[in-house]
C-alpha positions in Angstrom: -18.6 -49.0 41.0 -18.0 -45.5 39.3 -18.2 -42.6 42.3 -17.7 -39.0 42.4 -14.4 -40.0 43.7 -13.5 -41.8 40.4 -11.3 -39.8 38.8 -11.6 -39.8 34.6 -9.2 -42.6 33.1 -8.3 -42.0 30.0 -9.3 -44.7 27.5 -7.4 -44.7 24.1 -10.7 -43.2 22.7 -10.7 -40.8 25.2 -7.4 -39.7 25.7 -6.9 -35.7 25.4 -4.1 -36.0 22.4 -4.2 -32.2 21.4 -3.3 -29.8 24.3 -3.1 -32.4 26.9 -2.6 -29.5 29.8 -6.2 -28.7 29.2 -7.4 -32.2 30.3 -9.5 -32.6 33.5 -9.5 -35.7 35.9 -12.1 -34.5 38.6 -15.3 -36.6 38.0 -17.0 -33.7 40.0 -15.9 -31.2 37.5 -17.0 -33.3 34.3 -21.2 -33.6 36.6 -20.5 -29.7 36.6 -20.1 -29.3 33.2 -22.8 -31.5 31.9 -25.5 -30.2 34.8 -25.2 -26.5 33.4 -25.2 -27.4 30.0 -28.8 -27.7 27.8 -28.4 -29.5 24.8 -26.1 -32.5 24.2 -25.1 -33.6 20.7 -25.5 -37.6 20.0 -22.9 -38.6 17.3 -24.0 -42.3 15.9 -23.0 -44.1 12.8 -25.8 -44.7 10.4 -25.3 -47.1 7.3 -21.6 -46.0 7.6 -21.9 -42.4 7.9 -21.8 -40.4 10.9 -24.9 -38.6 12.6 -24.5 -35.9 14.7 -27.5 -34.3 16.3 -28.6 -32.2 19.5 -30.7 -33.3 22.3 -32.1 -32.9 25.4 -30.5 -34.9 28.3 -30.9 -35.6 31.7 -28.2 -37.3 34.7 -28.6 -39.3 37.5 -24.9 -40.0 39.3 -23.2 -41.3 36.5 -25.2 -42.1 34.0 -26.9 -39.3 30.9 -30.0 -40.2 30.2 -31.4 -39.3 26.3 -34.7 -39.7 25.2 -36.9 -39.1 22.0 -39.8 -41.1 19.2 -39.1 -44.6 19.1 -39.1 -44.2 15.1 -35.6 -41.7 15.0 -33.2 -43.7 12.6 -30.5 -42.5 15.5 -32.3 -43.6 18.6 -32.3 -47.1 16.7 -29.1 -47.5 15.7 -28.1 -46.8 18.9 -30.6 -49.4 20.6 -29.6 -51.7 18.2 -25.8 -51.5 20.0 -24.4 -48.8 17.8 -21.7 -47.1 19.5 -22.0 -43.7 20.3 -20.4 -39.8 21.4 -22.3 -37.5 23.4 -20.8 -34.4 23.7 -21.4 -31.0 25.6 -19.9 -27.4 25.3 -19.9 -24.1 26.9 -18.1 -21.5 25.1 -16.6 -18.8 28.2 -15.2 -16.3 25.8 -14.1 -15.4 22.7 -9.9 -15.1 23.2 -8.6 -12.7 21.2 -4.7 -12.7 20.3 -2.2 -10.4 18.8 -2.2 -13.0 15.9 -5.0 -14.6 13.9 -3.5 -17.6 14.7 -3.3 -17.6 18.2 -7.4 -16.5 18.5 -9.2 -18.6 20.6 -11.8 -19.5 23.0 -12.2 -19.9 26.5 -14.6 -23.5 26.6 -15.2 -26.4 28.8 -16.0 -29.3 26.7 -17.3 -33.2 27.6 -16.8 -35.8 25.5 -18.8 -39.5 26.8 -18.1 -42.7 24.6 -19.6 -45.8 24.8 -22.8 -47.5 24.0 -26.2 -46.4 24.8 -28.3 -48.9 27.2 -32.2 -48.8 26.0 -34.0 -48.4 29.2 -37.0 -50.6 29.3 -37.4 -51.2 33.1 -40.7 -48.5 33.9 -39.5 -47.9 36.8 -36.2 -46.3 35.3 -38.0 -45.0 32.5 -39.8 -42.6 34.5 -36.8 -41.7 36.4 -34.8 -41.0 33.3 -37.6 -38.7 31.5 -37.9 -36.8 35.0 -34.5 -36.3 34.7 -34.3 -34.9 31.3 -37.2 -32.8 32.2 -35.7 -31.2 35.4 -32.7 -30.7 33.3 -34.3 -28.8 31.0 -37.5 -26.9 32.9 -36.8 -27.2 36.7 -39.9 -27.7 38.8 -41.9 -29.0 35.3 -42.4 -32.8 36.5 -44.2 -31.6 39.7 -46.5 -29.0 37.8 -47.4 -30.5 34.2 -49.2 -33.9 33.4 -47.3 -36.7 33.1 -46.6 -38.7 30.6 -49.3 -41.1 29.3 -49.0 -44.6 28.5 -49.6 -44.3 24.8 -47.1 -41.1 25.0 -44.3 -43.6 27.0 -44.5 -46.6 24.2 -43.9 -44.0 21.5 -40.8 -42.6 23.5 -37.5 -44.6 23.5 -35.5 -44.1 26.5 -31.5 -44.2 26.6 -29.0 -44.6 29.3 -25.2 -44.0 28.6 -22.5 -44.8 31.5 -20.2 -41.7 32.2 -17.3 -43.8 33.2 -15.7 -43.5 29.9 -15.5 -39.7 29.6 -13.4 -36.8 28.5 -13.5 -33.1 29.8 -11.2 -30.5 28.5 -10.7 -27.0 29.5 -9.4 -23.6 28.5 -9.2 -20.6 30.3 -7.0 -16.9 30.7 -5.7 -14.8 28.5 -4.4 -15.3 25.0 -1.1 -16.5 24.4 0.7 -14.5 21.9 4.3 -15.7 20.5 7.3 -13.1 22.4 7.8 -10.4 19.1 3.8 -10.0 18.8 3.2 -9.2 22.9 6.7 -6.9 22.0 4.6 -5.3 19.7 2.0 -2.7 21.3 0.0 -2.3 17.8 -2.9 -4.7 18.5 -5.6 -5.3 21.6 -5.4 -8.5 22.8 -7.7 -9.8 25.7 -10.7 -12.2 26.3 -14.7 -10.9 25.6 -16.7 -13.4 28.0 -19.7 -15.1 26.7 -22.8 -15.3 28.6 -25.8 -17.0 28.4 -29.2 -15.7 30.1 -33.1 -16.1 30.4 -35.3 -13.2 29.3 -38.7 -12.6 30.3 -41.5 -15.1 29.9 -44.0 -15.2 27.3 -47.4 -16.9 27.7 -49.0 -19.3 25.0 -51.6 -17.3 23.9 -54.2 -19.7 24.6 -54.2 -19.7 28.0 -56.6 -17.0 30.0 -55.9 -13.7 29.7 -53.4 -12.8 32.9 -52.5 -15.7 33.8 -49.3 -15.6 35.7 -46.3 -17.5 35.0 -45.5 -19.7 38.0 -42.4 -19.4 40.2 -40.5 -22.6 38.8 -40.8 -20.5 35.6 -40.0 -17.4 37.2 -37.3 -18.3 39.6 -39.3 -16.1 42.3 
């Protein structure tokens, strides 16, 4: 049984070939990085050529839970036992270098193989699509109506293990080759990326002054 105390074992699919330094073992670390993330991206192979598209996603311990219509060509394929990649990225910071070649970024990216589980237990089903919700809008499952039963049959539920996972991470300064850091010329240094919420906007149907609710607000 996979635990926070499982570290990340490479597989030969998800081995970190390229800058192996940058790889991460801590299962905690890899929950991190996919709980502040948004939007996954579900790679799937579709009459022989890849799909990549993004999605909303949800966890529960170790397993990412996807959803969306049970008509999507790539929600199929993968029910149908398709292998597939979910990935999730954070870019930190744009890395400039003394060099064009040496520019970079500061990132923490996830990388999940394996095949996607339909979920077809109701039981789970509901716990999955309260995940993805949380995920997404915090404090939404308790507030909004739920789902009905004509909205759950058109919805296709998916549950992919984490055990076979990938996390890779770059951070600090640029690194320059020795003559260009001998050469005072050009700036080099790191511009951090950051990601934030602005101010709510009402739909305009609802009554005038109606006030967004905490869960929305964070107050």
């Amino acid at each position: 049984m996979t635990t926070t105390q499982t570290p990340l074992s490479p597989t030969p699919r998800s081995t970190v070939r390229r800058l192996g330094n940058r790889a991460r073992t801590d299962r905690t670390e890899l929950y991190r990085v996919l709980d502040a993330g948004l939007v996954c991206h579900l790679g799937v192979v579709i009459d022989d050529t890849p799909v990549v598209l993004p999605t909303g996603y949800g966890r529960i311990e170790n397993t990412l839970y996807l959803h969306g219509s049970t008509g999507a060509a790539t929600l199929r394929a993968a029910t149908a036992g398709a292998p597939v990649c979910v990935t999730v990225t954070h870019v930190d910071g744009i890395v400039y270098a003394r060099s064009v070649f040496h520019h970079s970024m500061n990132y923490r990216s996830a990388v999940v193989h394996g095949p996607a589980r339909p979920v077809t237990d109701d039981d789970e089903r509901l716990a999955g699509l309260r995940a993805i919700v949380e995920h997404l809008a915090p404090g939404s499952w308790g507030h909004a109506r739920l789902p009905t039963t004509k909205e759950m049959a058109a919805t296709a539920v998916l549950a992919v293990d984490l055990t076979e996972a990938s996390l890779k991470v770059r951070t600090g300064p640029p690194i320059d080759d020795d003559a260009d850091v001998a050469d005072p010329s050009y700036w080099a240094g790191v511009l951090p990326v950051r990601t934030g919420f602005g101010t709510p906007q009402a739909c305009p149907l609802l009554p005038p002054d109606t006030l967004a609710p905490p869960h929305v607000t964070g107050r």
